[in-house]
Backbone as a printed PyTorch tensor [residue, N CA C, xyz], in Angstrom:
tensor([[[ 18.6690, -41.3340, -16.2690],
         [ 19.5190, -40.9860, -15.1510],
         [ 19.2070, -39.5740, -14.6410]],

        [[ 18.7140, -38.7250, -15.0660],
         [ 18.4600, -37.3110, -14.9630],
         [ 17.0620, -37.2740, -14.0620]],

        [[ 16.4900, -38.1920, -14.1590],
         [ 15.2910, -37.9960, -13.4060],
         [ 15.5140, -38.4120, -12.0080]],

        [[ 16.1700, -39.8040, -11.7450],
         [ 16.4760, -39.9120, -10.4140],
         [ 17.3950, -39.0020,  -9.3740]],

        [[ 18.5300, -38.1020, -10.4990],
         [ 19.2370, -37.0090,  -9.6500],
         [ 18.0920, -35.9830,  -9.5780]],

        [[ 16.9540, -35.6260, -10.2340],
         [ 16.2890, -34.4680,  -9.9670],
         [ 15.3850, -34.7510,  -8.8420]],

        [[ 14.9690, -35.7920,  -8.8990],
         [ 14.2710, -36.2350,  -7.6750],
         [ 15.1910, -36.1760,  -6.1170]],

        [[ 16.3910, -36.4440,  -6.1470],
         [ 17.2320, -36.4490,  -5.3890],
         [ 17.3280, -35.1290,  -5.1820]],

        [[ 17.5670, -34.4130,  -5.7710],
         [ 18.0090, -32.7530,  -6.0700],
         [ 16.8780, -31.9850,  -5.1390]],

        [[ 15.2240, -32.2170,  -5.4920],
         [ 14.4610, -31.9900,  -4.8970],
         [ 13.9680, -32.3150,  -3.1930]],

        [[ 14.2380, -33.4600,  -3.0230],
         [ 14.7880, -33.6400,  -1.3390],
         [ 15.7300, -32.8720,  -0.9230]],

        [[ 16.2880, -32.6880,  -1.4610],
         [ 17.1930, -32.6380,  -0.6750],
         [ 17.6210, -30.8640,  -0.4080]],

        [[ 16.7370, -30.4320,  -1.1040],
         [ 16.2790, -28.5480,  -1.4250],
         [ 15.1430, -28.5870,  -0.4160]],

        [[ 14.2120, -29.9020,  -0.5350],
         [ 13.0900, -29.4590,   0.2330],
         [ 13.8240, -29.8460,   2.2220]],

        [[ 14.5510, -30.5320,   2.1660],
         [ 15.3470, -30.8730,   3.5840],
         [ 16.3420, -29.3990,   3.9070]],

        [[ 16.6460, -28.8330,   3.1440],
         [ 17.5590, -27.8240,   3.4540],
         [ 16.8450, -26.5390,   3.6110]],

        [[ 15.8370, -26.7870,   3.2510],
         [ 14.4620, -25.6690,   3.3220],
         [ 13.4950, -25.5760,   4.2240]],

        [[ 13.8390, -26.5490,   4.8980],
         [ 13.0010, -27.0390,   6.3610],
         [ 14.1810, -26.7660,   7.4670]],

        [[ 15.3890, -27.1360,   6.6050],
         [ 15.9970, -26.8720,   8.2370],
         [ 16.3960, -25.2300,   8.5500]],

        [[ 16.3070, -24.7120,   7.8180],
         [ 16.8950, -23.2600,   7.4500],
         [ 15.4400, -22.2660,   7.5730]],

        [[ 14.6280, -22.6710,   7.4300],
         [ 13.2410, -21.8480,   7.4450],
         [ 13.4890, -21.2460,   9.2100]],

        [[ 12.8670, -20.1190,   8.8040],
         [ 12.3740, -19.5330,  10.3540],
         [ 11.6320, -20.3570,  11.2930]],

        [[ 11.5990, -19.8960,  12.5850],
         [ 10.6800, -20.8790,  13.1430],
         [  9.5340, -19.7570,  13.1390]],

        [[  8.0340, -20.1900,  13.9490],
         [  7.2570, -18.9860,  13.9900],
         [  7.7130, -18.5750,  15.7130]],

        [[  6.5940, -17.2060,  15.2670],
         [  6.4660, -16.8360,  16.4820],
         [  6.4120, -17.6570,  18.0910]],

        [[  6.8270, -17.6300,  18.6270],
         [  6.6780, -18.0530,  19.6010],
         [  6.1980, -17.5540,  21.2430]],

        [[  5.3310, -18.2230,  21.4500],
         [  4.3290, -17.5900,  22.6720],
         [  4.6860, -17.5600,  23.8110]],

        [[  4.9720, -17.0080,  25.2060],
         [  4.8860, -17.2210,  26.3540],
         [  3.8010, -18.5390,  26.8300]],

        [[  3.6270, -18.9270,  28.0520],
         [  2.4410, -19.1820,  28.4660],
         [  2.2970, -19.0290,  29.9210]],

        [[  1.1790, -18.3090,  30.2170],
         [  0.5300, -17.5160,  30.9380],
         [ -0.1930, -16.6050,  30.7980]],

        [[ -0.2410, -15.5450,  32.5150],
         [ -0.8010, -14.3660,  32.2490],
         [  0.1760, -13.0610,  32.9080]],

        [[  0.0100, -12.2470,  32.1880],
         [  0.6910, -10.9340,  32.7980],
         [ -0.0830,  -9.9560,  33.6730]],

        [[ -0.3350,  -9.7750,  34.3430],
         [ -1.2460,  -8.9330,  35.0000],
         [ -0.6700,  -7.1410,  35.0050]],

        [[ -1.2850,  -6.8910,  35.0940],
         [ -0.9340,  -4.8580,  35.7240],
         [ -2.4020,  -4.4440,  35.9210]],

        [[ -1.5440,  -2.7110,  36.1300],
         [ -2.9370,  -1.9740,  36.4090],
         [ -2.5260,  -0.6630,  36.1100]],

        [[ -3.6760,   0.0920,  35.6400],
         [ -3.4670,   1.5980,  34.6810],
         [ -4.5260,   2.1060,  36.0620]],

        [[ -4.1770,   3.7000,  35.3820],
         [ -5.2540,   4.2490,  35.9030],
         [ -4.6700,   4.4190,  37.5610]],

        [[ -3.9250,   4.5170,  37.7420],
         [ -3.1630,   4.6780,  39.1230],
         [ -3.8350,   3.4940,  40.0930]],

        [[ -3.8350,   1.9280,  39.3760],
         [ -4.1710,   1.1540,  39.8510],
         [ -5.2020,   0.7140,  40.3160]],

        [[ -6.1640,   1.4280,  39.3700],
         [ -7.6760,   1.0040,  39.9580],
         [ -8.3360,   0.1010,  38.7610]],

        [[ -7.3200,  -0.1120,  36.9710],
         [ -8.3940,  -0.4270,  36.1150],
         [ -7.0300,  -1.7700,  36.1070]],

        [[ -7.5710,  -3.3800,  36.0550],
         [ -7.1360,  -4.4350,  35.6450],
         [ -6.6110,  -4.5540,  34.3700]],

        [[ -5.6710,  -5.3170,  34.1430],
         [ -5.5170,  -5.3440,  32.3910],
         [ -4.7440,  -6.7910,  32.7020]],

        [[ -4.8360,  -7.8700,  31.5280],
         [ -3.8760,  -8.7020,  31.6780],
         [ -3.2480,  -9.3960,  30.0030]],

        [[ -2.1850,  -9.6210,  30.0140],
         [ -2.0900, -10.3570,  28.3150],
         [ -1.4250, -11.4780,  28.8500]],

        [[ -2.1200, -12.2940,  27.5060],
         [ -2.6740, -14.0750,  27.8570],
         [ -1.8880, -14.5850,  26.6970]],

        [[ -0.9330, -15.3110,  27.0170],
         [ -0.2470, -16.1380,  26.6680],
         [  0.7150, -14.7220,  25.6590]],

        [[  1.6020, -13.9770,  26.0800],
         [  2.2260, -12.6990,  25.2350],
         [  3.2030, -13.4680,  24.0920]],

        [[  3.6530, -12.9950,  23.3530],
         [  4.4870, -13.3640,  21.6730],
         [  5.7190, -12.7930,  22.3170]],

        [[  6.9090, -13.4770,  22.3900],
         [  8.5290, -13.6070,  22.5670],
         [  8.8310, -12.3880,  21.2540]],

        [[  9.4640, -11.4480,  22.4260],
         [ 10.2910, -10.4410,  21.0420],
         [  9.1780,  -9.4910,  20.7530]],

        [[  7.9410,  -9.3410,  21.1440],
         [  6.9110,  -8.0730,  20.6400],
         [  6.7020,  -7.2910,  21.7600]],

        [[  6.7890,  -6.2720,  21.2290],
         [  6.6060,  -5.1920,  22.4020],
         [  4.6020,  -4.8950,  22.6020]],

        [[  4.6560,  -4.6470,  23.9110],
         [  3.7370,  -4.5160,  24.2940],
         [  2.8890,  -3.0680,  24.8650]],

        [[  2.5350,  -1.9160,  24.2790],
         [  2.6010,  -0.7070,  25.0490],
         [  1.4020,  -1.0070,  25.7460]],

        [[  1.1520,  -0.7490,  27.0530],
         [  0.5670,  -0.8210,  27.6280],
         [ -0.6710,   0.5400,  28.7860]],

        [[ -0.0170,   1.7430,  27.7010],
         [ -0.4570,   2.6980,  28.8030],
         [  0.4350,   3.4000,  29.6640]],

        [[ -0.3190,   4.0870,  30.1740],
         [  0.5560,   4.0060,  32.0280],
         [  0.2370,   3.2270,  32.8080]],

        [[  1.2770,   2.2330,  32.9670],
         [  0.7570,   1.2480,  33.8390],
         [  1.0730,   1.5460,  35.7140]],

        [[  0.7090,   1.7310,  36.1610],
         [  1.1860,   1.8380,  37.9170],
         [  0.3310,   0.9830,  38.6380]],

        [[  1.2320,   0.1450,  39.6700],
         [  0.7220,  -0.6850,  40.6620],
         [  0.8210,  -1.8990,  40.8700]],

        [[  0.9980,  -3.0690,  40.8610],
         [  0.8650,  -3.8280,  41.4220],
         [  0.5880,  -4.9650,  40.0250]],

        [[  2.2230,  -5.4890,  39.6940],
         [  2.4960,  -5.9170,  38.5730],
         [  2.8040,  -7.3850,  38.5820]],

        [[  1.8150,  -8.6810,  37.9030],
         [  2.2870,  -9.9370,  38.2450],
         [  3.0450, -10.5610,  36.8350]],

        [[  4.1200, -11.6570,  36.3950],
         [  4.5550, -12.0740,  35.8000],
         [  4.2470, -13.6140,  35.9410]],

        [[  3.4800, -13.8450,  35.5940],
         [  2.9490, -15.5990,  35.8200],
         [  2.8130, -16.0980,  34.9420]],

        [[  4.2930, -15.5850,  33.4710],
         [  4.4070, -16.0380,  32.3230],
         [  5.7970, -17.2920,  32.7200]],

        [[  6.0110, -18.0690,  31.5780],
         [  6.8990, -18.6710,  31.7880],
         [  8.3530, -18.1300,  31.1670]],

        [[  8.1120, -16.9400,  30.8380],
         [  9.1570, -15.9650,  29.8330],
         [  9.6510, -14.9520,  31.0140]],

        [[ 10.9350, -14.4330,  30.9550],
         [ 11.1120, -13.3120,  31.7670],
         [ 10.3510, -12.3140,  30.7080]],

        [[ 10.4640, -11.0090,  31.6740],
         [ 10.1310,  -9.7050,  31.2550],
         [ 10.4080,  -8.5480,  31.3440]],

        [[ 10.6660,  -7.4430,  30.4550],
         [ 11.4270,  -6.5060,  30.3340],
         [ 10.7190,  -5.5610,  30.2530]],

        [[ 10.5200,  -3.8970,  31.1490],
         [  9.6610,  -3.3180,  31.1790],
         [ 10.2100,  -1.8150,  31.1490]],

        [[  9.6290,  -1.1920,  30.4450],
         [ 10.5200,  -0.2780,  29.6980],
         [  9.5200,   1.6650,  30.0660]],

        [[ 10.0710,   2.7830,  30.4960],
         [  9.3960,   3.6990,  30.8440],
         [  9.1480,   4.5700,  29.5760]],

        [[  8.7650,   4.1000,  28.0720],
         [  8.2290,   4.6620,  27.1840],
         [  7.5300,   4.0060,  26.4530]],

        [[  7.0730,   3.9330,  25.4890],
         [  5.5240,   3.2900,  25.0810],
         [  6.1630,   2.4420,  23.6370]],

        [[  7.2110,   2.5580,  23.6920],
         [  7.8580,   1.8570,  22.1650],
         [  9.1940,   0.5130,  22.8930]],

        [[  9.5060,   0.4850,  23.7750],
         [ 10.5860,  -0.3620,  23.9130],
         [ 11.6160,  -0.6530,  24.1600]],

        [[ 11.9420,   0.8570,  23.8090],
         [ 13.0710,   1.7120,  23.6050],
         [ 13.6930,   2.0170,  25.2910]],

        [[ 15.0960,   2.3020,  25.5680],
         [ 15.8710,   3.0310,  26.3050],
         [ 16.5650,   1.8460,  27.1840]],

        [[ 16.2460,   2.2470,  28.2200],
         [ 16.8660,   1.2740,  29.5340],
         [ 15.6080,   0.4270,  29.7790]],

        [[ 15.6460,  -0.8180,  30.1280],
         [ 14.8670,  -1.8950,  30.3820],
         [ 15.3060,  -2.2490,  32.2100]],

        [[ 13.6590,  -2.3350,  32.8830],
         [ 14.0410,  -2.8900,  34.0490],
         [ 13.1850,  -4.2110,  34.1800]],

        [[ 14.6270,  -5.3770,  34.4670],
         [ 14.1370,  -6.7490,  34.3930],
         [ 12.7120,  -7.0660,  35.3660]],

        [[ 12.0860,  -7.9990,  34.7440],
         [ 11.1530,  -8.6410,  35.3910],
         [ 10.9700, -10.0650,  35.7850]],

        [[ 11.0440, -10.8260,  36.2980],
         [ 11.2490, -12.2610,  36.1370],
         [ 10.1450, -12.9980,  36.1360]],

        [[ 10.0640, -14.0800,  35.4890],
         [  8.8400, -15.4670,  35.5780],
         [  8.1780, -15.4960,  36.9790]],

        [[  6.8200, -15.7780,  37.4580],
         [  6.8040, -15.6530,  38.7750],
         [  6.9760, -14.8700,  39.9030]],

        [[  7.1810, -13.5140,  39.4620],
         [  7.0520, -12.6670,  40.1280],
         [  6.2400, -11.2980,  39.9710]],

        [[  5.9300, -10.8550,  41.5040],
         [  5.0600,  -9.6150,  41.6190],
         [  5.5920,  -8.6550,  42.4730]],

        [[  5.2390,  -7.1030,  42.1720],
         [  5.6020,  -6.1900,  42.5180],
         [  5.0910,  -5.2570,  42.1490]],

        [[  5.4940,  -3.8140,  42.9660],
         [  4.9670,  -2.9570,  42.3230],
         [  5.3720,  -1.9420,  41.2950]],

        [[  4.8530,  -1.4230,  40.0650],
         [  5.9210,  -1.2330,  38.8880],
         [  5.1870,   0.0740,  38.8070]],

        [[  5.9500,   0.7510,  37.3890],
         [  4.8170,   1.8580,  36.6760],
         [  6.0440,   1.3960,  35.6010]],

        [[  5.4850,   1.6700,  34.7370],
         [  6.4950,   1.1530,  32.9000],
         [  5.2700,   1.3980,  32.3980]],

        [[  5.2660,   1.9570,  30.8040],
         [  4.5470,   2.4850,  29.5270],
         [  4.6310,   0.9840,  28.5010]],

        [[  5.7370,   0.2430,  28.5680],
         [  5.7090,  -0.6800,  27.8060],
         [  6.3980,  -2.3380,  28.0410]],

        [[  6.1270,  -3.1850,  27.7340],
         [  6.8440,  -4.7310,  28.2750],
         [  7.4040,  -5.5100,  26.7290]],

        [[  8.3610,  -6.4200,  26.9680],
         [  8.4430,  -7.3480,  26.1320],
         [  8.7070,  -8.6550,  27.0530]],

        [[  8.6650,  -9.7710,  26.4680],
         [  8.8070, -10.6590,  26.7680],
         [ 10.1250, -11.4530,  26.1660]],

        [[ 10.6510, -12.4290,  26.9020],
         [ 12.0030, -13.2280,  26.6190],
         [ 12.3490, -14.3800,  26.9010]],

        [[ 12.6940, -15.8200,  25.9740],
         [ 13.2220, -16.3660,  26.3040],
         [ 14.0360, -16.5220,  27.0860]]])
């Protein structure tokens, strides 16, 4: 009798261990476009990670979001302070040091 509850015991640890596990990272998909260099040097990140900050430089000029994630773009190189929104599908012109991305 001890073997069929341990077997049981073991499902049912390995089911509660699956549902409770983290999920992974999870990706945007797209591309982000900007431009450094007072808008003369291209840069873009391809398919960006939900929740990671991105420093990017000084970015100035002419900023696209053609992720499927909004985006949050921040005037210091860590993430940190006041965030000015960015949305899915849109372009404009920015200057921000750093981005994250968001569900």
């Amino acid at each position: 009798m001890r073997h069929p509850l341990a077997a049981l015991g073991a499902v049912l640890l390995a089911g509660v261990l699956t549902l409770f596990a983290p999920l992974g990272a999870r990706a945007a998909t797209g591309t982000f476009s900007y431009f450094t260099d007072r808008g003369v040097t291209a840069h873009e990140l391809a398919n960006p990670v939900d929740g990671r900050c991105y420093p990017v430089g000084y970015a100035h000029g002419v900023t696209g979001n053609e992720t499927d994630r909004d985006a949050y773009l921040y005037d210091t190189p860590d993430c940190r302070g006041a965030a000015a929104y960015f949305p899915k599908g849109f372009y404009r012109l920015e200057t921000f040091q750093s981005v994250v991305f968001m569900r």
